[in-house]
Structure formats: structure tokens, C-alpha cells
C-alpha positions in Angstrom: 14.1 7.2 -16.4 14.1 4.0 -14.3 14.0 5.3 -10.5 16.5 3.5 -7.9 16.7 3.7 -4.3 19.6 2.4 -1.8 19.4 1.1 1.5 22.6 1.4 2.2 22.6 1.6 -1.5 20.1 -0.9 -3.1 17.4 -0.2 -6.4 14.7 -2.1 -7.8 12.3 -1.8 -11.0 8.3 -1.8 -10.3 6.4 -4.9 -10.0 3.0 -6.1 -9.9 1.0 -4.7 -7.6 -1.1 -7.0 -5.2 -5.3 -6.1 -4.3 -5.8 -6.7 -1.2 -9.5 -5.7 -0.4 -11.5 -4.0 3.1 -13.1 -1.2 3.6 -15.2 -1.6 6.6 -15.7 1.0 9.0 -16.5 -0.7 12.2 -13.3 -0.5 15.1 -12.4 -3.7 16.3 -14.0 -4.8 20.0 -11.2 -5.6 22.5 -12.9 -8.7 22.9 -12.8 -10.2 19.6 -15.6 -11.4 17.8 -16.2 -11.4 14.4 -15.6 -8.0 13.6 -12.4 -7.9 11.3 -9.4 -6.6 11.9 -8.4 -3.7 9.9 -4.6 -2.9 8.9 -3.8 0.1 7.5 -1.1 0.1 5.0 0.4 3.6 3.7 3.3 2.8 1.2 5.0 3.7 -2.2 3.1 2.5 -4.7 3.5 5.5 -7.2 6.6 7.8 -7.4 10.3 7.4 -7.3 10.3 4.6 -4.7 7.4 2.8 -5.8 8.6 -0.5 -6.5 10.0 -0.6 -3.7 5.9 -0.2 -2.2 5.2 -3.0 -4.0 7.2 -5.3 -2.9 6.5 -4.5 0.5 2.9 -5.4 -0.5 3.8 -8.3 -2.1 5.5 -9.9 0.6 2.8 -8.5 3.1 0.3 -10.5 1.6 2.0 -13.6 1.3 3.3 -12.9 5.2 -0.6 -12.9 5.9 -0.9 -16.0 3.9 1.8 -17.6 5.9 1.3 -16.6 9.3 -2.7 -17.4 9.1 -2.6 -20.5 7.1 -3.8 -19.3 4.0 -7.1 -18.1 6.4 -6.4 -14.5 6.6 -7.8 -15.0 10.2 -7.2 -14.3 13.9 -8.7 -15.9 16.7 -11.7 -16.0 13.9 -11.5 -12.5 12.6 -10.6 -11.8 9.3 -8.1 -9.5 8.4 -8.8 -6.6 6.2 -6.0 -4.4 4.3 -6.5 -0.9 3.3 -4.0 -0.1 0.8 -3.2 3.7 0.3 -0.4 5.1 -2.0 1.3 8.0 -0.6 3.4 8.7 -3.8 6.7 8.7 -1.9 5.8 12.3 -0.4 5.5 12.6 3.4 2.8 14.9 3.5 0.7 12.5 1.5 1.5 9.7 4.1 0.4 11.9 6.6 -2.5 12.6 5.0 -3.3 8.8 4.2 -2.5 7.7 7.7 -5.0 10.2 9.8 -7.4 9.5 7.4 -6.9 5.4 7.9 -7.0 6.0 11.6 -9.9 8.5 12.2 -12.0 8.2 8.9 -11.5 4.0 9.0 -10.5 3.6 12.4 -8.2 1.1 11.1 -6.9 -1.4 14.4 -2.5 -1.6 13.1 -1.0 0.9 11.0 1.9 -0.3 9.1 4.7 1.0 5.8 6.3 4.0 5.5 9.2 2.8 2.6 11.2 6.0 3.0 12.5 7.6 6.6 11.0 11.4 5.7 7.5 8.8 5.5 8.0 6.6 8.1 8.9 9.4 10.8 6.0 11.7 9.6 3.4 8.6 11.0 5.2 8.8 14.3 3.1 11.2 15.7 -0.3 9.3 14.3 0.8 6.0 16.1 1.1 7.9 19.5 -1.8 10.3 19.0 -4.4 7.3 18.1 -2.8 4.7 20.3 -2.3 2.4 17.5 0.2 -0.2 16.5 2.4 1.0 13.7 5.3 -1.2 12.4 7.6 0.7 10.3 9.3 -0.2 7.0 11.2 -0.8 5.1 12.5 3.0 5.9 16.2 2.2 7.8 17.0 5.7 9.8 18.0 5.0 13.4 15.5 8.1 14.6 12.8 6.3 14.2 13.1 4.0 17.8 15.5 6.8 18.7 14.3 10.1 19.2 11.2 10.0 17.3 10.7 6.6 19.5 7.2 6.1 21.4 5.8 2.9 22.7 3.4 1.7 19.6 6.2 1.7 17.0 7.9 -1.0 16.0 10.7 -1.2 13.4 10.6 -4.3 11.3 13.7 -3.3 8.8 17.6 -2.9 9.9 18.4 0.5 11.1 21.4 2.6 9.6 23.3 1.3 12.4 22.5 -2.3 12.4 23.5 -1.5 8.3 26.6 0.4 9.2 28.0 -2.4 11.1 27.2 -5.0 8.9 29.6 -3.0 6.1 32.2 -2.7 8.7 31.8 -6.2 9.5 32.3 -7.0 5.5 35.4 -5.5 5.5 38.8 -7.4 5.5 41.2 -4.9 6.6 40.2 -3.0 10.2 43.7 -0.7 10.3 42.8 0.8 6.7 41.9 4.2 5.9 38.2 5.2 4.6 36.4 7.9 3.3 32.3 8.1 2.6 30.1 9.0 0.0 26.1 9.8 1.0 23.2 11.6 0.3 22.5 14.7 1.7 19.3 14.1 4.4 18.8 11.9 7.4 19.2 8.7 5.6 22.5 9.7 4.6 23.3 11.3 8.2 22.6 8.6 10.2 24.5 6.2 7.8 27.6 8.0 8.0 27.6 8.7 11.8 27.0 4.9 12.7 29.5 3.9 10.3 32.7 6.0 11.2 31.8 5.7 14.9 32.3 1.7 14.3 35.3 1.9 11.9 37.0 4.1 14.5 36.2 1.2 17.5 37.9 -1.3 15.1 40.8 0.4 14.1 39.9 2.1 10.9 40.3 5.9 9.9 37.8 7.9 8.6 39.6 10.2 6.3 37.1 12.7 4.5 32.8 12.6 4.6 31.3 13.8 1.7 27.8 14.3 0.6 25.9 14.8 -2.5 22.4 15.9 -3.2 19.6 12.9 -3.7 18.8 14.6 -7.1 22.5 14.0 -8.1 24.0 13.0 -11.6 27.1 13.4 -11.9 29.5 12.7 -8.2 32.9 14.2 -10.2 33.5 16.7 -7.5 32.6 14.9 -4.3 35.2 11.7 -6.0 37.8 13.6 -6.6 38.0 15.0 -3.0 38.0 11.5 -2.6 40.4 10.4 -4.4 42.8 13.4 -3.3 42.7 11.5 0.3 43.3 8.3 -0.7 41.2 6.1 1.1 42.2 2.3 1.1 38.3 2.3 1.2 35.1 4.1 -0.1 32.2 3.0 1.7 28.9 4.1 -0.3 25.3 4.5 1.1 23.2 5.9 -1.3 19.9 6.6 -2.2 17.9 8.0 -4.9 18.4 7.7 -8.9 20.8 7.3 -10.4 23.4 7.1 -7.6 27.1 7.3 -8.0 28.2 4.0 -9.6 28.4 5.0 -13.4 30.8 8.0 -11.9 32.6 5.6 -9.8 33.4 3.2 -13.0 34.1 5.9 -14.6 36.7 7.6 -12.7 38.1 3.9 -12.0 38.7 4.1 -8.4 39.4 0.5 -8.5 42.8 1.2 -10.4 43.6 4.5 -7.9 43.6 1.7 -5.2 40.6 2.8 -3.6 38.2 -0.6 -2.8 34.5 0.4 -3.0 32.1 -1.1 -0.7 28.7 -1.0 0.1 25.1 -2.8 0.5 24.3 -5.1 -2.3 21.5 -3.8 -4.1 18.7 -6.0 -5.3 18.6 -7.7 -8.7 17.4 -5.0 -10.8 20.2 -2.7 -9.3 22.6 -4.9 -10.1 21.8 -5.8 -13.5 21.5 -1.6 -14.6 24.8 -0.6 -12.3 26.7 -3.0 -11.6 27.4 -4.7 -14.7 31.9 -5.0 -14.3 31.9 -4.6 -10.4 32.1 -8.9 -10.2 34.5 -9.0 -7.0 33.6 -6.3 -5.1 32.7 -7.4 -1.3 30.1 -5.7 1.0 27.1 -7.0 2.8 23.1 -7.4 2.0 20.2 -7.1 4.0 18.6 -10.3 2.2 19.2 -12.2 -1.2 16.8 -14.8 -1.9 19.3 -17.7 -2.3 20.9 -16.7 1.4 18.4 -17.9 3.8 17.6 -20.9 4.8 14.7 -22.1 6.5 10.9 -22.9 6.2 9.7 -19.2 6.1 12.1 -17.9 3.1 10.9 -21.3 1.3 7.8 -20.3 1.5 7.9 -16.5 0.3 10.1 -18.1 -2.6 7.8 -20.3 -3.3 4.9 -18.1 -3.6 6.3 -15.4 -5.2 6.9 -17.5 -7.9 3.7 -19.1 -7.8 1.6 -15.8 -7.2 4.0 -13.2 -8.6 6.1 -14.7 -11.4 9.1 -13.4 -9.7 11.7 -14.3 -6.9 11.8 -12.4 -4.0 13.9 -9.6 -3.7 15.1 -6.5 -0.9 12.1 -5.7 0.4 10.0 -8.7 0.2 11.3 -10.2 3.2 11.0 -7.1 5.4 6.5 -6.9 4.3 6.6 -10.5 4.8 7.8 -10.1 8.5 5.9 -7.1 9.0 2.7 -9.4 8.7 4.1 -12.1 10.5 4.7 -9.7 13.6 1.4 -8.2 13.7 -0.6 -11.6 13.3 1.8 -13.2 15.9 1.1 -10.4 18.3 -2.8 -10.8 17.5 -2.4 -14.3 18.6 -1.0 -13.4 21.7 -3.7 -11.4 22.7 -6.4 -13.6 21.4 -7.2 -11.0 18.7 -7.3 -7.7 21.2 -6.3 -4.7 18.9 -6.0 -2.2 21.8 -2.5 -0.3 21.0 -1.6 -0.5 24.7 -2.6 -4.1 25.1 -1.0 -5.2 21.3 2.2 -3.1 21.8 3.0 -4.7 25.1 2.4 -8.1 23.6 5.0 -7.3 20.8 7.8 -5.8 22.9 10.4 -8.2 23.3 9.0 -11.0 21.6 10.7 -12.9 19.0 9.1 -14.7 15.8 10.2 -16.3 12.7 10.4 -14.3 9.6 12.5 -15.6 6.1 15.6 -14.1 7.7 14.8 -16.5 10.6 14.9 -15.4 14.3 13.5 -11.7 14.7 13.5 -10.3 18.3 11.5 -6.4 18.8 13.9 -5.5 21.3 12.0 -4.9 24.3 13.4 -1.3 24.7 12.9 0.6 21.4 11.1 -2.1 19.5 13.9 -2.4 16.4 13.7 -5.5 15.5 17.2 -7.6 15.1 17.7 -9.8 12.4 20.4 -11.3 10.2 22.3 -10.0 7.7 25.0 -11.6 5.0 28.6 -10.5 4.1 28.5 -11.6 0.4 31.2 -10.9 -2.7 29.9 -10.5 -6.4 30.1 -13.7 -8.3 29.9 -14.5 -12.2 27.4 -17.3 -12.4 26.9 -19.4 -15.5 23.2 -18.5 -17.2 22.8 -15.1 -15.1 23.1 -12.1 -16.5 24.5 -10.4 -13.5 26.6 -10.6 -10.9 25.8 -12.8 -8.2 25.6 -12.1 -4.5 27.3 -15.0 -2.9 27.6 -15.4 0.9 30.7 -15.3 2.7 29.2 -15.1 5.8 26.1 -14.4 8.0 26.0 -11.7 10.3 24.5 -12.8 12.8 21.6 -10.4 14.7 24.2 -10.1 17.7 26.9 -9.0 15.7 24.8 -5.9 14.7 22.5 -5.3 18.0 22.3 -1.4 18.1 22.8 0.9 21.0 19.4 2.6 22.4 18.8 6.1 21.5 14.9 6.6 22.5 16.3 8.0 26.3 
């Protein structure tokens, strides 16, 4: 069975995987040198989220391309990658990351695709006073209370997420109801979305949540449908979601309007085959962005990969671009103290354009897009088509790390 996972409800099928070489042993001097620089990377590259590991990679590497000039360099240090696969189980990740940092003494840490993962390395960053940019994992804990100074959060939190959907939403005096998995993902989702459907006007009628190893949502729908929400606002993840139950019970036709994150291509092609119309809002689309950085990681994942870009491309991609920028800024020092206080607050280019890490927890904010499912001639699925961009100030989250 194909596995899928959502960020606010988004899957993907597995692609390529990318080599990206180092092993060395020695630390990095604080003052530079030709020792390289050694980024540890600890992502999904097995297991039920695994292609979404990979396309982190992929866009990692072509970030590195991009951000170096094709040199793989700093201040004349080469970069080195040490890939390990923590088969979308914590405990692995914990185990790849304290062996990275003590056994390689790696100089950044970065990855962590889902929440459990990403929150697990928390600890790690803070013990070794070492760097670690988080992602594409979305729960707000992580620069909340799970916050310290070396992490930095390259991907939209559930907030950021949440108000986006609300944000996609026509009506703001309409009645909603929630469908999520049962876990933090799922938690933090739901609290950040009713909290801003209930500024705007909106009433949250009935939560309901389902466990991630779920098949069939008959029960948790019908107590929907018993409430009748003008909307249902989805964030799922896991495989293989909700949406064959959803067509099934034809909430459409009970007057209930779904919305939710727009999955990447291979989600939409295997669930949403039928659901042309329905509105909601995407963390990225390939066709969405435009500017010189997104040319670029379309280009070259065509030219490297054989593929477009797709959800979590953009989010490696920036990853890389953050850490090399911050290495620039202090001329190749990989001291955590020194590198984390060069990347708080500053802003850099990624393919969504403008990222800022918020000076005070380190999320980084970025654009989103409010987009409604097309039918497009010669694609065989429905096309995300923008009807707006929500802008990185539209969606800037409260601080929970105090």
C-alpha cells in the first residue's frame, strides 16, 4: 500500500534518492580554514513518510547548489552531508542524531520530516550546542515549548497552516466542525484553527479525532454530519486519510464544504480524483511562485531529478539556503552560539521568496497560497490554481517559547 502523509493534509509517492557524500571526522575550527563543514542530516528515507525524506534531500542538495554557486563551499570550506535514515521512528532519529553529533561531531544538524522526530532532536541541539534547523515537521511545540536557542524552524507551523485555511475561506459567520488525527500534529492543528475561526466570526461546532492508523472515518463523519457544519476543515496525516470516506458519504450533497491543505501531486492524483472545485490553501505548488530561487529548484529538478518539484522540496531547499547564508555571515564559524545568533532574525531568499527566522523563536515566516482545484487540459489531475497569496504577515504566529 502506497503510504501518504498530510501537512495539513498533503501525500506523496517515493522518489529518487540523492548521494550526497562526507564522512570526515575532524570538528570544524571557529576560524575556518579548510577543514569542511559537516551537516548532519537525519530524515525519512525509509518507512511510511519516506518520500517525503527524499524530497527534502532533493531539494537540500539543490539548495546547496544554489546558495554556493554550484561550489558546495563556504568562505573556502567544503560542505559535507551525512545522510542517515531514521525510518520515520523517533527513537531511530535520536539515535542517528547523537551519533552525528558525538561520533562525527558534525558542525549543523538538520531534518526531522515528522513532529514526534523533529521534537525528539530538541534536546541534542541544546545538549551539543549545535545548530539544528527543523523540517519539514509543522507542530507549533517545536519553537514553543520544546523551544531553545539553536533551533530553527524552516517549515510553517500548525498555526501559520491554520490561519492560512481560515484565511481560504469565503464565509467568516459560518459554522465548522474538524476532522484530525489523534497526536500532536493533529492537536496543535485543531487548537490554532478554532481559536482563529472564533476571532473571525466562525463557530466551531464539534472536534473530532481519528486514529493515524485509520481506514475507514464512518463514525467520526457521521457525528459530523449530525451537526451540520457549513464547513469541514481536514488536517490529516497518515495513510490513507479520510477522503475515499468523505466521497463516499457525499458531504458535498449534505451541504457540508470540505476544506483543507492541498496535497502534493501524487495526493491528488490517488484522492482527489472528483473533488475539481473545492477551495483551501497550499504551502507551495510549483507553478505558484515566482522569482529566481523557485526557477531555479524547477529547473534542476527537472534537469537532476526528472521531476517537478513538489511539497517538500521547497522547504530542504531553504533549509540549505539558511544554513549556508548564516555560514556566510560568520565567515564560516560553526560555533552553535556564534551561528545561531547570526541566524536569528535574519531574512533570506528561499523559492517561496522572503523568509525571516523570527528573532524570538526562530520560525521562519513565509508565504503561502489560497488556491481552488482546476481541470486543466493534458493533466490528469486537478490543478491547484491560485487565488491568492497569503502573504507571511497574514500568518505571523503568536510566541509560545515563554
Amino acid at each position: 500500500m502506497k503510504k501518504y502523509r498530510f501537512i495539513s493534509m498533503v501525500a506523496v509517492l517515493a522518489t529518487p534518492g540523492i548521494a550526497l557524500g562526507g564522512c570526515g571526522t575532524t570538528k570544524a575550527t571557529e576560524s575556518g580554514g579548510q577543514t569542511p563543514i559537516q551537516i548532519g542530516a537525519v530524515t525519512a528515507l525509509s518507512g511510511a513518510l519516506a518520500a517525503y525524506g527524499k524530497e527534502w534531500q532533493r531539494g537540500f542538495k539543490i539548495g546547496l547548489e544554489y546558495a554556493t554557486n554550484g561550489t558546495n563551499k563556504v568562505d573556502g570550506r567544503k560542505i559535507q552531508v551525512i545522510w542517515k535514515d531514521d525510518a520515520t521512528d523517533p527513537k531511530q532519529a535520536v539515535t542517528d542524531a547523537k551519533g552525528l553529533l558525538q561520533n562525527k561531531k558534525v558542525d549543523v544538524l538538520t531534518g526531522g520530516v515528522n513532529s514526534a522526530s523533529a521534537i525528539a532532536m530538541e534536546p541534542l541541539a541544546q545538549k551539543y550546542k549545535t545548530v539544528y534547523v527543523a523540517g519539514p515537521a509543522v507542530a507549533d511545540s517545536i519553537t514553543g515549548k520544546n523551544y531553545n536557542k539553536y533551533v530553527f524552524k524552516i517549515s510553517p507551523n500548525s498555526y501559520m497552516e491554520a490561519k492560512a485555511a481560515v484565511l481560504s475561506i469565503p464565509n467568516h459567520s459560518a459554522t465548522v466542525a474538524q476532522l484530525a488525527p489523534n497526536y500532536a500534529f493533529g492537536w496543535d492543528s485543531v487548537k490554532a484553527f478554532k481559536s482563529l475561526a472564533v476571532n473571525v466570526g466562525m463557530k466551531d461546532v464539534l472536534d473530532v479525532y481519528a486514529s493515524p492508523k485509520a481506514t475507514d472515518f464512518t463514525p467520526q463523519l457521521e457525528k459530523i454530519i449530525q451537526k451540520h457544519p457549513k464547513y469541514l476543515f481536514v488536517t490529516w496525516a497518515g495513510a490513507p486519510g479520510p477522503w475515499k470516506s468523505i466521497a463516499n458519504m457525499k458531504l458535498a450533497k449534505q451541504g457540508i464544504t470540505v476544506v483543507t491543505g492541498i496535497p502534493n501531486i501524487a495526493a491528488i492524483k490517488a484522492l482527489f480524483q472528483g473533488f475539481e472545485g473545492m477551495r483551501g490553501f497550499t504551502t507551495y505548488y510549483y507553478t505558484l511562485p515566482h522569482n529566481k530561487v523557485n526557477d531555479y529548484l524547477v529547473s534542476h529538478d527537472k534537469s537532476e531529478f526528472h521531476t517537478v518539484p513538489d511539497l517538500f522540496d521547497p522547504d530542504g531547499m531553504a533549509a540549505a539556503i539558511s544554513i549556508v547564508d548564516g555560514l556566510k555571515k560568520t565567515k564560516g564559524v560553526t560555533n552553535g552560539n556564534t551561528l545561531s545568533a547570526a541566524m536569528a532574525g535574519m531574512s533570506f531568499q528561499g523559492p517561496k521568496g522572503t523568509y525571516t527566522y523570527r528573532k524570538s523563536d526562530h520560525q521562519a515566516l513565509q508565504n503561502q497560497y489560497g488556491v481552488v482545484l482546476r481541470h486543466k487540459a493534458g493533466v490528469d489531475y486537478p490543478v491547484p490554481v491560485l487565488t491568492k497569496v497569503i502573504s507571511a504577515k497574514q500568518t505571523v504566529p503568536p510566541v509560545l517559547n515563554k
